[in-house]
C-alpha positions in Angstrom: 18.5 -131.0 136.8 21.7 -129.6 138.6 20.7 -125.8 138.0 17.3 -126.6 140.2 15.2 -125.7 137.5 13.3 -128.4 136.1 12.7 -132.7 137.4 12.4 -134.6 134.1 11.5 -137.8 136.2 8.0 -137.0 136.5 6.4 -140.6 135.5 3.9 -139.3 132.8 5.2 -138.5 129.5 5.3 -135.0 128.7 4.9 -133.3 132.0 7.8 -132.7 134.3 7.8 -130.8 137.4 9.1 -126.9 138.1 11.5 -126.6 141.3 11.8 -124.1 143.8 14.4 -122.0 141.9 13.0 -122.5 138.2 9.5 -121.2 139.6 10.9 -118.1 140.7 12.9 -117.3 137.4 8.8 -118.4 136.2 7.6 -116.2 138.2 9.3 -113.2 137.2 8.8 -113.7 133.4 4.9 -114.0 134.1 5.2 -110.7 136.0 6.4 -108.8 133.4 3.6 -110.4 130.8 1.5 -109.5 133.3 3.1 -105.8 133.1 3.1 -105.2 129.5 -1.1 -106.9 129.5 -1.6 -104.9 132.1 -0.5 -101.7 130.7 -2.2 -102.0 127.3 -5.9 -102.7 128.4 -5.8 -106.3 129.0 -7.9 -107.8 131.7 -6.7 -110.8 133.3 -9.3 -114.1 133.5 -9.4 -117.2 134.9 -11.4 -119.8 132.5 -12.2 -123.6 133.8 -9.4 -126.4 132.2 -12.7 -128.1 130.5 -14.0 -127.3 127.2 -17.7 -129.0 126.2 -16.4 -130.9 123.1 -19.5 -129.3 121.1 -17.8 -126.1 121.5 -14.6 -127.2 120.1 -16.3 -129.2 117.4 -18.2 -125.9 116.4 -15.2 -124.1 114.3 -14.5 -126.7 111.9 -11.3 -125.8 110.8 -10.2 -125.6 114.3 -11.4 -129.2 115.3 -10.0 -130.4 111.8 -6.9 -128.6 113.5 -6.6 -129.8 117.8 -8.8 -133.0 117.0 -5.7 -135.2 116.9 -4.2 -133.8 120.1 -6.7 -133.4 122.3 -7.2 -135.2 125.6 -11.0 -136.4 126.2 -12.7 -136.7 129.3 -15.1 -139.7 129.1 -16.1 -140.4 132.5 -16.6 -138.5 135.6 -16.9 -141.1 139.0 -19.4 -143.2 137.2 -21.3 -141.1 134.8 -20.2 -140.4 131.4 -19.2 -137.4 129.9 -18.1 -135.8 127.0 -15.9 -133.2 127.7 -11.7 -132.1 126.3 -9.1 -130.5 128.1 -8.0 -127.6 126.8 -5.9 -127.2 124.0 -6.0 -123.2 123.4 -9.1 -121.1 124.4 -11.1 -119.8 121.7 -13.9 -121.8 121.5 -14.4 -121.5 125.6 -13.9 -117.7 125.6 -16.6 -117.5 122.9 -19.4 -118.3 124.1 -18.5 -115.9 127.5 -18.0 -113.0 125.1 -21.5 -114.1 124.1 -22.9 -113.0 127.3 -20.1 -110.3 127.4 -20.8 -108.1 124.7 -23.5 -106.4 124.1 -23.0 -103.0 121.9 -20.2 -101.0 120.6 -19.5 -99.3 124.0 -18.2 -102.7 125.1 -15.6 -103.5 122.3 -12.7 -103.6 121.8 -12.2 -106.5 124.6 -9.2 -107.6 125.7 -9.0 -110.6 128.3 -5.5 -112.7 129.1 -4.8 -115.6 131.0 -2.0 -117.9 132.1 -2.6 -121.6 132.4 -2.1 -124.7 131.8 -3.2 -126.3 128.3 -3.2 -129.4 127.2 -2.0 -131.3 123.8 -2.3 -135.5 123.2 1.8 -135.1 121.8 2.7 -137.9 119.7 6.2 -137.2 118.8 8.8 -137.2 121.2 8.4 -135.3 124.1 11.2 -132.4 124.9 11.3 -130.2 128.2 9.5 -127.2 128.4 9.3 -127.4 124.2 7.5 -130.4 123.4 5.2 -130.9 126.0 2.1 -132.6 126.9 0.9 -130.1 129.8 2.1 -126.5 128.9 2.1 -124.7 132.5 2.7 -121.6 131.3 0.2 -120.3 128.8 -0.3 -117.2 128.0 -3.1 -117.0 126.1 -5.1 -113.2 124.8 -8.0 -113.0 123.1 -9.6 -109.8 122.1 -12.8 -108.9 120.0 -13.2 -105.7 118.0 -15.7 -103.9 116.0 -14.2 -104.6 112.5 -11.2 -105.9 110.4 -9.3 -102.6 111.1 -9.5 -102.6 114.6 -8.6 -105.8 115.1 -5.7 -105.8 112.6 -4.6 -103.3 114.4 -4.5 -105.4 117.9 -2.7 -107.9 115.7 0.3 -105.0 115.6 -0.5 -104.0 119.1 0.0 -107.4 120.1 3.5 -107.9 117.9 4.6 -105.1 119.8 3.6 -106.4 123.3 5.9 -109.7 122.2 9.1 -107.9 121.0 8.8 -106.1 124.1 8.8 -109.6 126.1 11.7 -111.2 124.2 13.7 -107.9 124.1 13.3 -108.0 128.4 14.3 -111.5 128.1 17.0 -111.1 125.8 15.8 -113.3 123.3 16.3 -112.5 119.8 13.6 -113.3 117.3 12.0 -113.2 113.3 8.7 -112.7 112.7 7.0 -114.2 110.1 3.9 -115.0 108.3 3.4 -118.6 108.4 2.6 -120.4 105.2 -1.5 -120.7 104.5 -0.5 -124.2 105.2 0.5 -123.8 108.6 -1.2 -121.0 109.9 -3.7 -121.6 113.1 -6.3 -123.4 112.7 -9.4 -120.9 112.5 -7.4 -117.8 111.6 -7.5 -115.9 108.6 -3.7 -115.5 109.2 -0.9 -116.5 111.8 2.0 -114.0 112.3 5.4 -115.9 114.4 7.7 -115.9 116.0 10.7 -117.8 115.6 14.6 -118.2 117.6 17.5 -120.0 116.6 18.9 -122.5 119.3 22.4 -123.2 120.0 22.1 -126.3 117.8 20.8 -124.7 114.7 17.2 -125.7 115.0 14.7 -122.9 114.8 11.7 -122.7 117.7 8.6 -121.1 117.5 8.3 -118.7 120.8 5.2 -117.1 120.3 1.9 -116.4 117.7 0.0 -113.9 116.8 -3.3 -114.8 114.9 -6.4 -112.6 113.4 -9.2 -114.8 113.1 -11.9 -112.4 111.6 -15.3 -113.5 111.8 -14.7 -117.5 112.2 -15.3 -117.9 115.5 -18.0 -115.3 116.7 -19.9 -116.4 113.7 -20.0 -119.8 114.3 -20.8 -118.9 118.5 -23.0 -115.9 117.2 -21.0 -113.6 119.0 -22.8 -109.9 118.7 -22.5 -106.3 119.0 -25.0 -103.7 118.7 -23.9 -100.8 116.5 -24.2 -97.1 116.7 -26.7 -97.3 113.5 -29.0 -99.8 115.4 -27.7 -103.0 113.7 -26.3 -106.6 114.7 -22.7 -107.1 113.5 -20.0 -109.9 113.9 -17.2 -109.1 116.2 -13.6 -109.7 114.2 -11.4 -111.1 117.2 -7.7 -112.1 117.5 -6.0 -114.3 120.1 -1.6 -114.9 120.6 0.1 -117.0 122.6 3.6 -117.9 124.0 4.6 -120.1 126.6 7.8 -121.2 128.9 8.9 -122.1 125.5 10.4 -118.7 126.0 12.2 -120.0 129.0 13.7 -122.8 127.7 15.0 -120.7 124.5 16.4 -117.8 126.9 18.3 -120.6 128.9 19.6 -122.1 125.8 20.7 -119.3 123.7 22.4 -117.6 127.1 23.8 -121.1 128.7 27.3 -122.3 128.3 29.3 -125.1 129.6 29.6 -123.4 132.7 25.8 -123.8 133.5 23.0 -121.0 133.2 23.5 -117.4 132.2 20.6 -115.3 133.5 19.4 -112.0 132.5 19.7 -109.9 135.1 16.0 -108.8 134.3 14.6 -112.1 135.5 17.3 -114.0 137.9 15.8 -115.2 140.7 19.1 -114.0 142.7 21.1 -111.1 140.9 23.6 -110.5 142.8 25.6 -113.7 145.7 27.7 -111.8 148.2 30.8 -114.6 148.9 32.6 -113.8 151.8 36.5 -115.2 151.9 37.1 -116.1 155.7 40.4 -115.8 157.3 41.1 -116.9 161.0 40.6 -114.0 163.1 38.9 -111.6 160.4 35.6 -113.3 160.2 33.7 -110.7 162.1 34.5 -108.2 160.4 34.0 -110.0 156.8 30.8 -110.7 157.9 30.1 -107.2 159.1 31.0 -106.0 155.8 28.7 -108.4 154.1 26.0 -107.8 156.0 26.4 -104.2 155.2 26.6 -104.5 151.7 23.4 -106.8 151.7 21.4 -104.1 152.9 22.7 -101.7 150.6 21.5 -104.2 147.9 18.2 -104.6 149.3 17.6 -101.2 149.7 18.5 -100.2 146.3 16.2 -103.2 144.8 18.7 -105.5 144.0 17.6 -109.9 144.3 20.4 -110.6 146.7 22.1 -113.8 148.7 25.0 -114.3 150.8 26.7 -117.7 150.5 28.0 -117.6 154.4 28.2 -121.6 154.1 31.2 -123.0 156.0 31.3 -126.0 154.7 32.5 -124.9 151.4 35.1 -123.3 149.9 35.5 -120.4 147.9 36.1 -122.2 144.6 33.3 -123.8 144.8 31.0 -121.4 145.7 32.1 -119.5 143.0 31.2 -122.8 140.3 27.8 -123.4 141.8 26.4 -120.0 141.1 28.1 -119.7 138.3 26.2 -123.0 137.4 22.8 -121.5 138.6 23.2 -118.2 136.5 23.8 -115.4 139.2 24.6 -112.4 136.6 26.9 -110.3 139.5 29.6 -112.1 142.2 30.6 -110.2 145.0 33.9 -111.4 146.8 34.8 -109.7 150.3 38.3 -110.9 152.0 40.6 -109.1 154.4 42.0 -107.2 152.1 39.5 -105.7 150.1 37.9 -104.8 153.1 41.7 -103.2 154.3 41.4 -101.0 151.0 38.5 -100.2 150.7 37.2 -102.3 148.2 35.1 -105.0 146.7 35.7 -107.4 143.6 32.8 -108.2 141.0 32.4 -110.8 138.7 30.5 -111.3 135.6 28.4 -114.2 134.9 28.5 -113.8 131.0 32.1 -113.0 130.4 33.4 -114.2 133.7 35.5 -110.6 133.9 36.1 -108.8 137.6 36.3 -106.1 138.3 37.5 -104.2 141.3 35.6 -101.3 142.3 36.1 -98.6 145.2 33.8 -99.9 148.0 31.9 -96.6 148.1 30.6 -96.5 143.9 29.9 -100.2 144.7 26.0 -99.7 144.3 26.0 -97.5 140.9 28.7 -100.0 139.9 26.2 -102.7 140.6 23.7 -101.2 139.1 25.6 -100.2 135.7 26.7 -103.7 135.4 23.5 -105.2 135.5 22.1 -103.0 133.1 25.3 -104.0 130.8 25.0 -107.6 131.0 21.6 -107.5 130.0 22.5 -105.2 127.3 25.0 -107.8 126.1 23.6 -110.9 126.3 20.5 -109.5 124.0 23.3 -107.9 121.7 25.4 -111.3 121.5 22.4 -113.3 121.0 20.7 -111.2 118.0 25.0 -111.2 116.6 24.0 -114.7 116.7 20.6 -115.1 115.1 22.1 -112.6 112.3 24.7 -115.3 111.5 22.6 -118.0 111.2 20.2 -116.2 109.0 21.0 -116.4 105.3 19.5 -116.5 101.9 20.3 -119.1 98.7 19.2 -119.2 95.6 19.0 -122.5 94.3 18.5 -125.7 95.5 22.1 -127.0 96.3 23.2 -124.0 98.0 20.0 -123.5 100.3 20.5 -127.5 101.8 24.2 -127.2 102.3 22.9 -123.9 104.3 20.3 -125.4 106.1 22.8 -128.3 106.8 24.7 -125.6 108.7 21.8 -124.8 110.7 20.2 -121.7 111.1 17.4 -119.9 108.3 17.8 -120.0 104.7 15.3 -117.3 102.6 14.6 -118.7 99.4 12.6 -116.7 96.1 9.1 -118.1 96.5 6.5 -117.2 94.4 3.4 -117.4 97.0 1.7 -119.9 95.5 0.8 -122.6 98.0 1.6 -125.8 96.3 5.0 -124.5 95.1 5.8 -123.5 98.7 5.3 -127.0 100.1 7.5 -128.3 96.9 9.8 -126.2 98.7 9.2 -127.8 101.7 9.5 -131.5 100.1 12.6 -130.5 98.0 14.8 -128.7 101.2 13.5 -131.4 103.6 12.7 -128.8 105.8 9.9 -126.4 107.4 8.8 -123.1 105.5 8.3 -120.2 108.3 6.4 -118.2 106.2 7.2 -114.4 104.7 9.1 -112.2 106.6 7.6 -109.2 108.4 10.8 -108.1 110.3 10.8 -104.0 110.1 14.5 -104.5 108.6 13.6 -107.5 106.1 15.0 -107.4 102.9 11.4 -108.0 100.8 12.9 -107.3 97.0 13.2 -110.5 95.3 14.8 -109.1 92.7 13.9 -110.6 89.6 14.5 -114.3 90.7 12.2 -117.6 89.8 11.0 -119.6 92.1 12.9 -121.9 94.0 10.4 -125.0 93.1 8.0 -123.9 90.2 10.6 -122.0 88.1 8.0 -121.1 85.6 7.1 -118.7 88.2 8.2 -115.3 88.9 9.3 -115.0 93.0 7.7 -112.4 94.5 8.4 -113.0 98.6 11.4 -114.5 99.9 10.3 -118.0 101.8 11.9 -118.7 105.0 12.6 -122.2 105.9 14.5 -124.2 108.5 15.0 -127.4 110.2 12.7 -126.8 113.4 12.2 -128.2 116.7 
C-alpha cells in the first residue's frame, strides 16, 4: 500500500480499490492493448455487465465450466429476475454476432473490450491474481469463415500477447493446456504462463479456438459465396491486470517497485539539492531541464518539496519505481553537468549537461532492455526437465517448471498430476522448445512410450 498502487482494505472479499498512481501505470498498459487491437483489425465494444442466464446455460460445457463461480442476480427492486454477472463474454457476444453477421463479406470479425468480469472465488482471495471483480479484462472474440482462418487468429492472437509481455518486460511459456484444463467450450486452450519471485507459476493470459461450439449452439450464420448457410468457427483470449501484478513482482525488490520505463507513470524525478544562496539558480536549471523532458516526450516530475531531504526523496521514488533520477546541486550546475540514477541497478552516472536528453533517452531504452533480459535469465533458470519421479518433486520443490516425458494420454497426465502434487501446464509450443522426447516412458503409465514433454508446476 506504500507504493500508492493498490488499497486492500476494501470491505468485500476479493475486490480492492486502484489509487491514483496504480491507475495511471493501468492506464498506460490498457493503451498499448489498445495499440497492438487496434492495429490488427480489432474493433473496440462496450457489452452490458449482465448476461441472461439462458444464454450462459446454452453451451453446456461452458456452464458445466463458470456455473460454480458465477454471481446471480435474483431480484431487481422488487421483481425477480434471473440474470449472472459476467464471468467471460462468449455467450453475450453471441447472440450480437447473430444480428452481426450476415455473409462472407462480413467475416472475419474481430471485437475487444476491457471490463470488469466477475467470478464467485472460493479459495483465498489474492490482489490483482485471485480476485472476485477482475477490473481489467481484456477480452477478444473474433469469428471466421472456417477452421483455418480462425486457427490462424489463434497465432495472430499469440503474437498480439508476446508483443504485450515483451513491452512489459514480462517473460513467459506458452503452452497447450491439458484436455483437462483447457476452457470450457474450446476445442483447445493455448497459455500463458510466468514464474514469480517465489517459484509459483501464474497464468497471464489465454488464447482459446472454440470451433463451432458456440455459434452452433446461438445459430450464429454466414452466407457463403456458393449460396449456402455455414457455422462461423470463432476464437476468444484474454489477460488481465494479472499482468500487472506479475510485472511488479518479477521487477520489485526490497527497495520497492521497479518500473519499466515503457509504462511508469513518471519516468524520469528531477531532485534539486538546495544550498543557501544557490536556490534560484538550481531551480532555474531544473525548470529548464523539465521542459527539455517534456518536449522530447519524457513522463517527468520535479520533487521541489522543502520539507524533505535529499535522502529521502531519493528512497521514496525509488520505492514508487521511477526508472531515471535526476540530481542538480551547485556543482553540477558549476560544471556543467547533471547526475543520473538507475532504478534497476541503482548505478549513476554523470553525464555532460548538454547530451543529457540522448543520455536520457538511451538509458530508458536500456533499462527496459534489461529488466526483460534479467527477467527471461530468470524464467530460464527456473525452467527444468526430470525424468523420474524423485528427481521432478525435489525440482518442483525448488520452484519453478519441471517438463516431464508424458505420453498424451489424458488419464496418465492427471496421474502425473496426483503423483508430483502439482498442476500440469500442458505441451509446450515455445518456438525454442525442446519437443524430442527421446525415447523415454512415461512418467506415470510406463508401459507407454512419451511422446510430448508435460509441463508441470506448483501454481498460483
Amino acid at each position: 500500500m506504500e507504493t500508492e498502487v493498490y488499497d486492500f482494505r476494501y470491505p468485500v472479499k476479493g475486490a480492492y480499490v486502484w489509487r491514483p498512481y496504480g491507475v495511471k501505470i493501468r492506464r498506460l498498459v490498457e493503451s498499448y492493448i489498445r495499440f497492438v487491437h487496434d492495429e490488427t483489425g480489432h474493433q473496440e465494444v462496450l457489452f452490458p455487465v449482465f448476461i441472461p442466464y439462458e444464454f450462459l446455460a446454452k453451451e453446456s460445457e461452458h456452464i458445466r465450466g463458470f456455473e460454480s463461480e458465477v454471481f446471480w442476480v435474483s431480484k431487481g427492486g422488487a421483481s425477480e429476475e434471473r440474470l449472472v454477472l459476467r464471468p467471460t463474454s462468449e455467450t453475450a457476444m453471441m447472440p450480437m454476432f447473430k444480428l452481426w453477421i450476415k455473409d462472407h463479406t462480413d467475416l472475419p470479425f474481430k471485437a475487444y473490450q476491457i471490463v470488469s468480469v466477475f467470478r464467485a472465488e472460493t479459495k483465498a482471495t489474492r490482489p490483482m491474481i485471485r480476485l472476485r471483480e477482475i477490473s481489467m479484462f481484456k477480452e477478444a472474440h473474433t469469428a471466421h469463415a472456417d477452421r483455418e482462418d480462425a486457427e490462424k487468429q489463434v497465432r495472430e492472437a499469440v503474437e498480439i500477447y508476446r508483443k504485450i509481455f515483451d513491452y512489459l518486460s514480462v517473460p513467459y511459456l506458452i503452452s497447450q493446456r491439458p484436455e483437462w484444463d483447457k476452457f470450457a467450450g474450446a476445442v483447445y486452450t493455448i497459455a500463458f504462463d510466468t514464474v514469480m519471485p517465489d517459484g509459483k507459476t501464474m497464468q497471464i493470459g489465454t488464447v482459446h479456438y472454440l470451433g463451432t461450439n458456440f455459434s452452433r449452439v446461438f445459430d450464429v450464420k454466414y452466407l457463403t459465396p456458393n449460396g449456402d448457410w455455414e457455422y462461423v468457427h470463432t476464437t476468444s483470449y484474454g489477460i488481465s491486470e494479472r499482468v500487472i501484478a506479475a510485472m511488479i513482482a518479477i521487477h520489485g525488490d526490497d527497495k520497492g517497485l521497479a518500473l519499466p520505463p515503457n509504462v511508469a507513470p513518471i519516468q524520469v524525478v528531477i531532485v534539486p539539492i538546495m544550498y543557501k544562496g544557490s536556490e534560484e539558480a538550481i531551480l532555474r536549471e531544473t525548470k529548464a531541464i523539465q521542459e527539455e523532458l517534456i518536449a522530447s516526450s519524457v513522463r517527468v516530475k520535479v520533487d521541489d518539496r522543502i520539507d524533505r531531504t535529499p535522502g529521502w526523496k531519493y528512497n521514496y521514488w525509488e520505492m514508487m519505481g521511477v526508472p531515471l533520477r535526476i540530481e542538480i546541486g551547485p556543482k553540477d550546475i558549476e560544471n556543467r553537468q547533471v547526475v543520473l540514477a538507475r532504478r534497476d541497478t541503482l548505478e549513476k552516472y554523470v553525464v555532460p549537461r548538454n547530451e543529457l536528453i540522448e543520455s536520457v533517452r538511451e538509458l530508458l531504452r536500456r533499462i527496459n532492455d534489461d529488466l526483460r533480459e534479467s527477467s527471461w535469465s530468470y524464467l530460464r533458470s527456473m525452467t527444468t526437465k526430470a525424468t523420474t519421479i524423485e528427481e521432478a518433486k525435489r525440482r518442483l520443490d525448488e520452484g519453478g517448471v519441471v517438463e516431464v516425458p508424458w505420453s498424451g494420454d489424458n488419464d496418465c497426465g492427471m496421474r502425473i498430476q496426483q503423483l508430483l502434487d502439482a498442476d500440469a501446464l500442458g505441451k509446450p509450443m515455445d518456438e525454442d522448445a525442446t519437443r524430442e522426447v527421446g525415447g523415454l516412458r512415461d512418467l506415470a503409465c510406463n508401459d507407454k512410450q512419451a511422446n510430448y514433454w508435460l509441463r508441470v508446476s506448483r501454481r498460483y
